[in-house]
PAZAPA-4460 file (N, C-alpha, C; in steps of 0.05 Angstrom, whole numbers, plus 32768, in hexadecimal, padded with zeros to 4 digits):
% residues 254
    n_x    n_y    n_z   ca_x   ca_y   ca_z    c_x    c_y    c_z   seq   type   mol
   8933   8690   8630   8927   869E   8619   890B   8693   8614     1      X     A
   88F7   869D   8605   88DF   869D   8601   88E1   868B   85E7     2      X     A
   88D7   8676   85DF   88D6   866C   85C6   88C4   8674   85BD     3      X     A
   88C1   867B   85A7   88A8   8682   8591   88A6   867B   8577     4      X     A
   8894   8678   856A   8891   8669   8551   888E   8688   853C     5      X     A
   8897   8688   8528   8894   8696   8519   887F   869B   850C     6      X     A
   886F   86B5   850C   885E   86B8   84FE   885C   86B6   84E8     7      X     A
   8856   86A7   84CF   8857   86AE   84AF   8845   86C5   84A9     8      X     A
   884E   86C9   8494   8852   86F3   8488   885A   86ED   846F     9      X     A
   8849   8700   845F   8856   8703   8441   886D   8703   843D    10      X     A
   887A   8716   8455   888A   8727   8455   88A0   8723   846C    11      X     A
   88B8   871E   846E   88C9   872A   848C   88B9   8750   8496    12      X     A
   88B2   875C   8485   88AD   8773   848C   888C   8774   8482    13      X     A
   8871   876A   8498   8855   876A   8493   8849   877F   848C    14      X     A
   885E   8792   8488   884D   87B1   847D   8850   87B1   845B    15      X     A
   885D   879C   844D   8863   87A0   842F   8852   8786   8429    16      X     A
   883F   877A   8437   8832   875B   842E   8826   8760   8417    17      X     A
   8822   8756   8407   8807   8756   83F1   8802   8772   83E5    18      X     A
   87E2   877C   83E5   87E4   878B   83D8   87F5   87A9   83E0    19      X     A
   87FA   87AA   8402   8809   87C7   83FC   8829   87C7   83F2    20      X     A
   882A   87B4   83E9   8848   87B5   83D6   8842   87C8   83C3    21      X     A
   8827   87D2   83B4   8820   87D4   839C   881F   87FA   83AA    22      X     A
   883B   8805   839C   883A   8827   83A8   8828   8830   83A1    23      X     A
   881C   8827   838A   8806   8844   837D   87EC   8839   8387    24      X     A
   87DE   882A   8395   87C5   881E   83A0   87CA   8811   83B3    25      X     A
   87D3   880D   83C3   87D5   8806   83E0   87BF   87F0   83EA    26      X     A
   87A3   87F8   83E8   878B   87F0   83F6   8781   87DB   83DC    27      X     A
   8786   87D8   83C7   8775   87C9   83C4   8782   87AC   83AB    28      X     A
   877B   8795   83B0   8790   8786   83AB   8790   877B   838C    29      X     A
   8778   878A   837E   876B   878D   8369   8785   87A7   835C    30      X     A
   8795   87B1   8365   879C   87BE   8359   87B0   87C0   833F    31      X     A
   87B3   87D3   832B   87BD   87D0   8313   87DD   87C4   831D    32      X     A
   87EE   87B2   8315   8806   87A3   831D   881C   87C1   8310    33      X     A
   882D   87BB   831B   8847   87C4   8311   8853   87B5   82FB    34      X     A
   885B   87CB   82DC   885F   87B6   82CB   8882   87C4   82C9    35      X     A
   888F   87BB   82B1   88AD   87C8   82AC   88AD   87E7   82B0    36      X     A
   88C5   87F0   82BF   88C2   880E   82B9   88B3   881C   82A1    37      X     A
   88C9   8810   8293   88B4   881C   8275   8894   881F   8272    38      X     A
   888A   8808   8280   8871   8801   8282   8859   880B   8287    39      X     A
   8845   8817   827C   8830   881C   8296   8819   8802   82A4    40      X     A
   8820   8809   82BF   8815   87FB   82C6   87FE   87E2   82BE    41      X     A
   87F6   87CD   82BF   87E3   87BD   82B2   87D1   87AD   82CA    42      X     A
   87B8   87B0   82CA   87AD   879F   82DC   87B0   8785   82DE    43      X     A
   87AA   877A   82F6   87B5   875A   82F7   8799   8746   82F8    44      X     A
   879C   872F   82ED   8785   8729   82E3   877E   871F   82FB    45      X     A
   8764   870C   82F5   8757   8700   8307   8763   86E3   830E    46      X     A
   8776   86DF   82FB   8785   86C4   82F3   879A   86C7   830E    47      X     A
   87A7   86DC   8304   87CA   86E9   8310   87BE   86E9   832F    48      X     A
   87AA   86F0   833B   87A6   86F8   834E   87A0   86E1   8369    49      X     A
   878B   86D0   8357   878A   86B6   835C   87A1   86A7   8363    50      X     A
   87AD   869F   8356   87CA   868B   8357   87D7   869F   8375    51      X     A
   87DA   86B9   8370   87E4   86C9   838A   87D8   86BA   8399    52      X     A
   87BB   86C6   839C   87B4   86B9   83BE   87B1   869C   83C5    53      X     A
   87BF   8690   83B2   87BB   866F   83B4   87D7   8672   83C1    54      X     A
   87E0   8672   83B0   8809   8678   83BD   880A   8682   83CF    55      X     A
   8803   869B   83D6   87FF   86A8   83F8   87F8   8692   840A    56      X     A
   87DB   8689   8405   87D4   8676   841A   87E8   8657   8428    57      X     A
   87F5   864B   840E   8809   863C   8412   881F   8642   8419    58      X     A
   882D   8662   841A   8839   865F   8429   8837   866E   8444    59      X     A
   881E   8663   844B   8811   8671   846E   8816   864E   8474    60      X     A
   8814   8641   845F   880B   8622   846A   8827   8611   846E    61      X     A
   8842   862B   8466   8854   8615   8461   8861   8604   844C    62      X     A
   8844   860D   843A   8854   85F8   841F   885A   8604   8408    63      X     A
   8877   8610   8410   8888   861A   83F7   8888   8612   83DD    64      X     A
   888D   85F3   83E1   888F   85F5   83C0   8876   85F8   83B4    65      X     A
   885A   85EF   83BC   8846   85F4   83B5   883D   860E   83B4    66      X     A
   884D   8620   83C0   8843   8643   83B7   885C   8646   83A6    67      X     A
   886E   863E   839F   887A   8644   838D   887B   863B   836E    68      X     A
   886A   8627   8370   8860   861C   8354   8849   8630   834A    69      X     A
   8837   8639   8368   8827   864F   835C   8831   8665   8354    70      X     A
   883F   8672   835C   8848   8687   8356   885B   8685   833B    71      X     A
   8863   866F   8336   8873   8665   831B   885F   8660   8305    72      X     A
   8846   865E   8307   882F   865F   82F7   8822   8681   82EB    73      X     A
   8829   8690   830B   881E   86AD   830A   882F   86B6   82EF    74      X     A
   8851   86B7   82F9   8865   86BE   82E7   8864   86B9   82CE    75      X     A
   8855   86A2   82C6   8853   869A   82A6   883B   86AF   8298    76      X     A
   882A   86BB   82AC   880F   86C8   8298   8813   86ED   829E    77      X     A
   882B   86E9   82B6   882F   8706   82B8   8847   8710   82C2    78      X     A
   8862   8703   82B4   887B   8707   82BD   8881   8720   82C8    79      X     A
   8876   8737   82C3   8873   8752   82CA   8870   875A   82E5    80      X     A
   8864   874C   82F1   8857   8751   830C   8869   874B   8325    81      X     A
   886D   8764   8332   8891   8761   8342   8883   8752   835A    82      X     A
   886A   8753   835D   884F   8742   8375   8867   8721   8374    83      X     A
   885F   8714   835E   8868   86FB   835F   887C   86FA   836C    84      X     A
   8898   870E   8364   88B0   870A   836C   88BC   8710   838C    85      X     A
   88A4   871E   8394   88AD   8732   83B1   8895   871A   83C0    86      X     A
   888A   86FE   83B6   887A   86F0   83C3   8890   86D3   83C1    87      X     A
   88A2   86D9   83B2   88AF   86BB   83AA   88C8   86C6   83BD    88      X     A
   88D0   86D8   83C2   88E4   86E0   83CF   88E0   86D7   83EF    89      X     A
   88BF   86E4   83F5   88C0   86D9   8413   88C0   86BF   8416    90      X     A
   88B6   86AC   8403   88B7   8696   8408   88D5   868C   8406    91      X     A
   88E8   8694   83FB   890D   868D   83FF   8913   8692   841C    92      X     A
   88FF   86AB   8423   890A   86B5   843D   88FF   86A9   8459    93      X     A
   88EA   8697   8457   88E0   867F   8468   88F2   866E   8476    94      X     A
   88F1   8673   8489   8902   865F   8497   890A   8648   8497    95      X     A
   88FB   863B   848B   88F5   861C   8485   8902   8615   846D    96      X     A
   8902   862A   845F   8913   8629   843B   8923   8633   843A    97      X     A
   892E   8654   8447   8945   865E   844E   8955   865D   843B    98      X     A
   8959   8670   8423   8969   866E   8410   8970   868C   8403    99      X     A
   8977   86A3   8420   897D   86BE   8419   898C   86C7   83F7   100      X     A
   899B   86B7   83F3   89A1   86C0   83D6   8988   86C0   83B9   101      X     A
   8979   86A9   83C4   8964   86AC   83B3   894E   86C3   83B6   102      X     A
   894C   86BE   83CE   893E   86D5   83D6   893F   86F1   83CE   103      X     A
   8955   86F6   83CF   8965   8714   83CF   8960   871B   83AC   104      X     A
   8963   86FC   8390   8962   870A   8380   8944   8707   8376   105      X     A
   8934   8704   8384   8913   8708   837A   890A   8725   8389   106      X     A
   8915   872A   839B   8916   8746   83A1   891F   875C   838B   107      X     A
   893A   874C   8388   8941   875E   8375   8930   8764   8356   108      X     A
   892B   8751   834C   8911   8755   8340   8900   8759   833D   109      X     A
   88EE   875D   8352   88E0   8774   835F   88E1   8784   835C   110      X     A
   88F8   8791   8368   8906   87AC   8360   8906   87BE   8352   111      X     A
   8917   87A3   8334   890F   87AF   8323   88F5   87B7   8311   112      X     A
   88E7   87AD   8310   88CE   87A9   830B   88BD   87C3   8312   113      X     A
   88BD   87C7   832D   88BB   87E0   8338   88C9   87EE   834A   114      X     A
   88DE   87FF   8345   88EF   8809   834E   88E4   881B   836C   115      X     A
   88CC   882B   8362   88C5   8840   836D   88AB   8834   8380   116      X     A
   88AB   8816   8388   88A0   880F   839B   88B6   8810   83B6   117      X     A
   88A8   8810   83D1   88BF   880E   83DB   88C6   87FA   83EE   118      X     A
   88A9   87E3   83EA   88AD   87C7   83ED   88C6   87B3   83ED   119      X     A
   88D2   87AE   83D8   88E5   87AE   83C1   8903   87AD   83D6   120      X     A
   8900   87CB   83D7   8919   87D9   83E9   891D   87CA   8408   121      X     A
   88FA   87D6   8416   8904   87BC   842A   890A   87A4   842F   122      X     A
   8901   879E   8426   8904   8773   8418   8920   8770   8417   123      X     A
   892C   877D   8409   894A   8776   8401   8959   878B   8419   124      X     A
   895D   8790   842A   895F   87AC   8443   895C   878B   8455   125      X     A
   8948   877E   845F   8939   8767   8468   894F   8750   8467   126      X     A
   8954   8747   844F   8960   8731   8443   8982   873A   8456   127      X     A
   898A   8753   8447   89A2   875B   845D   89AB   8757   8470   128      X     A
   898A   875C   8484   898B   875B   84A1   8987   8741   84A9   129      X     A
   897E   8728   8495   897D   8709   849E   8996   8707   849E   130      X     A
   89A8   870E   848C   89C1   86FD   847F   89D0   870E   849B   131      X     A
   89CF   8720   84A7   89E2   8728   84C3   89EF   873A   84B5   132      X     A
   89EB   8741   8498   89FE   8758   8491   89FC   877A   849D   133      X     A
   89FA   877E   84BA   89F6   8795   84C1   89FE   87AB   84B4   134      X     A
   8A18   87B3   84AC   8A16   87C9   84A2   8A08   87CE   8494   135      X     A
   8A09   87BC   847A   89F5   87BD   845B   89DB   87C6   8466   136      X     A
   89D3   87B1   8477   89B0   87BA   847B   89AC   87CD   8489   137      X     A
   89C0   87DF   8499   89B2   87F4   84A0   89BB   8808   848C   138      X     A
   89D1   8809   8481   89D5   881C   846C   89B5   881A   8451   139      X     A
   89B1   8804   844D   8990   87FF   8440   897E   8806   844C   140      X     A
   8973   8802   846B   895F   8812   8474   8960   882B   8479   141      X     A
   8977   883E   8479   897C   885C   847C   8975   8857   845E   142      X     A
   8979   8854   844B   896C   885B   8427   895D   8865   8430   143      X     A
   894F   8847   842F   892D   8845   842F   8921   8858   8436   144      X     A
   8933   8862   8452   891B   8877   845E   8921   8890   8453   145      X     A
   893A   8894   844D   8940   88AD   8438   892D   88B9   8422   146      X     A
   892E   8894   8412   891D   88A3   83F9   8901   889E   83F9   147      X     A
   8901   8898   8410   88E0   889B   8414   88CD   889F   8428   148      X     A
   88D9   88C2   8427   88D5   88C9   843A   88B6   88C9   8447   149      X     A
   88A2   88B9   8439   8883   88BE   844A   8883   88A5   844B   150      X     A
   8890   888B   844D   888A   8876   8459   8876   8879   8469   151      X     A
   8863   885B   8473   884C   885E   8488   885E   885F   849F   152      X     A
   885C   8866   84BF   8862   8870   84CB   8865   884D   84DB   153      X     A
   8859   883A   84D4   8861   881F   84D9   8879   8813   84D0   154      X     A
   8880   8819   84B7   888F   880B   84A2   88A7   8821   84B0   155      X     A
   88B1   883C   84AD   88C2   884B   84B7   88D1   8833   84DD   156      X     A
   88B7   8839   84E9   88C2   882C   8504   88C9   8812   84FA   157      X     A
   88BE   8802   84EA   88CE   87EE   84E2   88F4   87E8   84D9   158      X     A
   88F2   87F3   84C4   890A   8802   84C1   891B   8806   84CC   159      X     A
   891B   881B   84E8   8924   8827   84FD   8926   8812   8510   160      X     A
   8916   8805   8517   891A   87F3   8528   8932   87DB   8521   161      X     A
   8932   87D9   84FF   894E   87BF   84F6   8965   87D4   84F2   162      X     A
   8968   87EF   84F5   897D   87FE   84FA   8988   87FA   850B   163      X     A
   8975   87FA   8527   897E   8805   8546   898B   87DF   8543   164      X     A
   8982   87CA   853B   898D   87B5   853E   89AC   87B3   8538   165      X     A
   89A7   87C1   851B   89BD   87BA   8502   89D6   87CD   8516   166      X     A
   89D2   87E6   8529   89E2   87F1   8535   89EE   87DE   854D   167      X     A
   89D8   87DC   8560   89DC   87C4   857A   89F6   87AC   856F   168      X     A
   89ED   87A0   855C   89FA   8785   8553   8A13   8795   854F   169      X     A
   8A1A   87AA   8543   8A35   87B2   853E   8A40   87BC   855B   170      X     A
   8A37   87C5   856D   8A43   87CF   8587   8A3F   87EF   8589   171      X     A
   8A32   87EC   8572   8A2D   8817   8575   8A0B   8817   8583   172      X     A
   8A15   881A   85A0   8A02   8817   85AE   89F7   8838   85AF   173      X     A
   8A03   8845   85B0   89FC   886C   85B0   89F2   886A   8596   174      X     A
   89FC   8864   8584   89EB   8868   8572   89D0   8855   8571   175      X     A
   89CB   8847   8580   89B3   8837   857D   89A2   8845   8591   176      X     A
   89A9   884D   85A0   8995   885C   85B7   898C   8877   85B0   177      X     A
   89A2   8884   859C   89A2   889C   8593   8984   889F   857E   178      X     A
   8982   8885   856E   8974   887F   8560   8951   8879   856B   179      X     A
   895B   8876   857C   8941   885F   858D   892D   8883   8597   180      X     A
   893F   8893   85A9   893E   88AC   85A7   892B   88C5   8598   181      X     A
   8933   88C0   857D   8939   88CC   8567   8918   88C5   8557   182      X     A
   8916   88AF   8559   88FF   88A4   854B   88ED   8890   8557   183      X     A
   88EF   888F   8576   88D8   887A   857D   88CA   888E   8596   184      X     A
   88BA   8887   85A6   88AE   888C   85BF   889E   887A   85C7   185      X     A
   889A   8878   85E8   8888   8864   85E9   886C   8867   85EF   186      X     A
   8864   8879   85E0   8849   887D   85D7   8847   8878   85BD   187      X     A
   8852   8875   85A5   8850   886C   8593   883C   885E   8594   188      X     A
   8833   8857   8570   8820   8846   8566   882C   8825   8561   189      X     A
   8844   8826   8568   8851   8808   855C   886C   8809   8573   190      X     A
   8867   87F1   8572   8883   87E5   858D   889A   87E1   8590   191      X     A
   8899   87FE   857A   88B4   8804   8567   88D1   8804   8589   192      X     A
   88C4   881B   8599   88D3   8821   85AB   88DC   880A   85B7   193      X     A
   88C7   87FF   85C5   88C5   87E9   85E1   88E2   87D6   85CC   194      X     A
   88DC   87BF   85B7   88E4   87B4   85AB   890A   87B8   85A7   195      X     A
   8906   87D5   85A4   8924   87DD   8599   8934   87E0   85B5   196      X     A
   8924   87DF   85C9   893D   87E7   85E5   893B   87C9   85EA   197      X     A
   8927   87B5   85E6   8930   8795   85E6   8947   8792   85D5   198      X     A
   894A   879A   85C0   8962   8793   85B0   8981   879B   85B9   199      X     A
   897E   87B6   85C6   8994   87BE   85CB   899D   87AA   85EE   200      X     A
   8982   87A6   85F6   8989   8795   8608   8997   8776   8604   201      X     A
   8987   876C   85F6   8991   8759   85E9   89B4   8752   85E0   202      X     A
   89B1   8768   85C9   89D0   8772   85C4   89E3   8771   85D6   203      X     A
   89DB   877F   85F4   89EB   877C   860B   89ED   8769   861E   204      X     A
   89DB   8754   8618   89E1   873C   862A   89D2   8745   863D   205      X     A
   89BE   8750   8643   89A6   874C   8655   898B   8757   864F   206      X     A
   8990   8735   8652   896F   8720   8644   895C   8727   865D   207      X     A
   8962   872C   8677   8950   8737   8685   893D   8749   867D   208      X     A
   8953   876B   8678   8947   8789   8671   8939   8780   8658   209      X     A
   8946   8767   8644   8934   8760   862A   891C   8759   862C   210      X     A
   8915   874A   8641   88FA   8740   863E   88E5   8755   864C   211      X     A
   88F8   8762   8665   88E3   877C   8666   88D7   8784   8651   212      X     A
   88EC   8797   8641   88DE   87A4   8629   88CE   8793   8617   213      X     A
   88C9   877B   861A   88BB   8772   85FF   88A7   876D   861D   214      X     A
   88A7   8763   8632   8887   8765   8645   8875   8777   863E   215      X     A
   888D   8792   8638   886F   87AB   863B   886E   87B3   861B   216      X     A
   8879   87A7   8603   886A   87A5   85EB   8857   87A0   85EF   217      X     A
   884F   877D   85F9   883F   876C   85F0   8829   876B   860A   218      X     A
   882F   877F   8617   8819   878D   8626   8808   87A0   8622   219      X     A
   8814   87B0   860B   8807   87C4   85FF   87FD   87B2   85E0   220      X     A
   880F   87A9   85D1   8806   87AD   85B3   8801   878E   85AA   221      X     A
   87EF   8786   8595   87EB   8767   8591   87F8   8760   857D   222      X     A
   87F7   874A   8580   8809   873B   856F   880D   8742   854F   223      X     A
   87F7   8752   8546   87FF   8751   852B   8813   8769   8525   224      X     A
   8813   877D   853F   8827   8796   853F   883C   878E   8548   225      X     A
   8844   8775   8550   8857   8767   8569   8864   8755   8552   226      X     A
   885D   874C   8542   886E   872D   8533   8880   8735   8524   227      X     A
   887E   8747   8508   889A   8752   8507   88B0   875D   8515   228      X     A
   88B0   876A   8531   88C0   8770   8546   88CF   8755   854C   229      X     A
   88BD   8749   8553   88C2   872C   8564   88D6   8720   8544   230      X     A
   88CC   871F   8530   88DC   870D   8521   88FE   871E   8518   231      X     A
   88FE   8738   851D   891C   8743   851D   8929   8736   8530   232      X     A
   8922   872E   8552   8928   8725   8564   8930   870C   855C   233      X     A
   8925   86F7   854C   892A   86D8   854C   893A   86DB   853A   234      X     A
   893D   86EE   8525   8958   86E5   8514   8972   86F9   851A   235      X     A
   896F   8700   852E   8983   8707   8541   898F   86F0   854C   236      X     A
   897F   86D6   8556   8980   86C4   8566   8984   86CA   857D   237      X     A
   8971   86DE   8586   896E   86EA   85A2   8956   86D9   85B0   238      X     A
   893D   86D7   859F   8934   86BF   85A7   8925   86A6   859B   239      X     A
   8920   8693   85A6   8924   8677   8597   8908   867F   8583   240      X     A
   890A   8670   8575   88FF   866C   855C   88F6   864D   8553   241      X     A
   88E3   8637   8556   88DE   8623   8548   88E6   861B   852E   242      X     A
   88E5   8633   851F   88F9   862F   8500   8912   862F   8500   243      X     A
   8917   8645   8515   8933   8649   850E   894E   8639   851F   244      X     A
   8943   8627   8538   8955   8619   8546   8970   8612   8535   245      X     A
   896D   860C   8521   8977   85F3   851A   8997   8605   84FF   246      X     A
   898C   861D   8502   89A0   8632   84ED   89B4   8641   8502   247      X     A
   89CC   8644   84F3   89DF   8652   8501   89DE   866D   84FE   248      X     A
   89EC   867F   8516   89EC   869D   8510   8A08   869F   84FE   249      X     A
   89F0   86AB   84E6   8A04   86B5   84CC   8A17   86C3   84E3   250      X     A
   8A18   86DF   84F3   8A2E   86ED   8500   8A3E   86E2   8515   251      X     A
   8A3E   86C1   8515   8A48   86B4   8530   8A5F   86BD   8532   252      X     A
   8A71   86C7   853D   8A91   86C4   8542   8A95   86DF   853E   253      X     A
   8A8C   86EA   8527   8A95   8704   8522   8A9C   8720   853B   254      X     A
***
C-alpha cells in the first residue's frame, strides 16, 4: 500500500471549509454569520473573524488545543456563529485528537444554528462515515442530496463517492457500480469516477485494479481535487495513513 500523510482541511469534506459553509454568501468570508433561526442574520466582526483565522491556522499547524482556546474566545463575543462550531468539530475530527462524539455534537450545533446550510448536514453524514456506520451515512448522504438539490457539482460527487463506499463496505456491490454509473464519468471535472471503482476495488481485495484507478486520478487531477478522495480511502484503512497507524477499524470483525 502507498503510505500518505493526511492532508489538513477545515473540513473531512474541503468543499464546506470556511467561508462557503456560509449558504447565503459563499465567496466572501466577510460575510453576514448565521445567527438563531429566529434570527436575522448579523455580521461578524473584525474580532470573530480574526480569532477564526488564528484557529484555522493552528489547526493546519497541528495545535489543537491552541485553536481551540481560539475558537473558545470567538464563542464568548459571538455564541451565534455555527462558523466556530463546524471549525471546533473538525478539529475533534483530526486524527491526532480523534474524538467523533465530540465532534458529531458541534456539528450538531451548527446545525442548529443554521439548519438551511448544508455544510452542517455533511459534517455530521462525514462523522458517520469515520465512525464505519455505513448504513447511517449513506442513508445521510442520499438526504443531503435530496434536499439539496443544486449542490455544487463537487460537493454532489463527493457525497456519491462516500455512498458508492458506504455500499462496497456493506457488500452491495451492484448497487455501488450501479451508482458509480448513474452519477460519475470519466470525463468529469472531479475524480469522483476513477476514485469510486478504487473503492469498490479495494472493497474486493484487489489492491492491484485499486491502485490502477487512483494512477489515472492522479494523472489527470492535482492534489487539491485528489485529497478528499484519498482521505475516504485512509479511513477505510485501505491505505496507510501517518495519523492513523496506530487506530483500530471501528468495522473490524463485523
Amino acid at each position: 500500500m502507498i503510505a500518505m500523510k493526511r492532508a489538513p482541511l477545515l473540513l473531512a469534506a474541503v468543499c464546506f471549509a470556511a467561508a462557503p459553509l456560509r449558504a447565503q454568501d459563499a465567496a466572501s468570508p466577510a460575510a453576514p454569520a448565521a445567527g438563531t433561526p429566529a434570527e436575522a442574520p448579523k455580521p461578524m466582526s473584525e474580532e470573530v473573524q480574526k480569532l477564526l483565522q488564528e484557529a484555522q491556522k493552528m489547526r493546519l499547524e497541528n495545535r489543537y488545543t491552541d485553536a481551540l482556546a481560539k475558537l473558545d474566545e470567538a464563542e464568548k463575543i459571538a455564541p451565534n456563529e455555527q462558523l466556530i462550531f463546524t471549525m471546533r468539530g473538525d478539529v475533534y475530527m483530526a486524527p491526532r485528537r480523534r474524538d467523533l462524539a465530540l465532534a458529531v455534537e458541534q456539528h450538531k450545533k451548527a446545525l442548529e444554528l443554521d439548519p438551511k446550510n448544508p455544510g452542517p448536514h455533511f459534517n455530521i453524514a462525514e462523522v458517520e462515515f469515520g465512525s464505519h456506520k455505513f448504513k447511517e451515512a449513506s442513508a445521510s448522504f442520499r438526504k443531503l442530496l435530496t434536499d439539496f438539490p443544486k449542490l455544487p457539482l463537487a460537493v454532489r460527487h463527493l457525497a456519491w463517492n462516500r455512498i458508492v463506499i458506504c455500499e462496497a463496505r456493506q457488500g452491495n456491490y451492484e448497487e455501488a457500480e450501479k451508482i458509480i454509473k448513474a452519477q460519475f464519468t470519466f470525463m468529469d471535472d472531479t475524480p469522483a469516477y476513477q476514485f469510486s471503482n478504487a473503492a469498490i476495488s479495494f472493497a474486493k481485495k484487489d489492491e492491484k485494479m485499486a491502485q490502477e484507478w487512483i494512477l489515472r486520478a492522479t494523472s489527470i487531477f492535482k492534489e487539491q481535487h485528489t485529497s478528499p478522495y484519498f482521505d475516504a480511502l485512509k479511513e477505510m484503512r485501505w491505505m496507510k495513513d501517518v495519523d492513523f497507524e496506530a487506530l483500530p477499524d471501528p468495522s473490524a470483525g463485523k
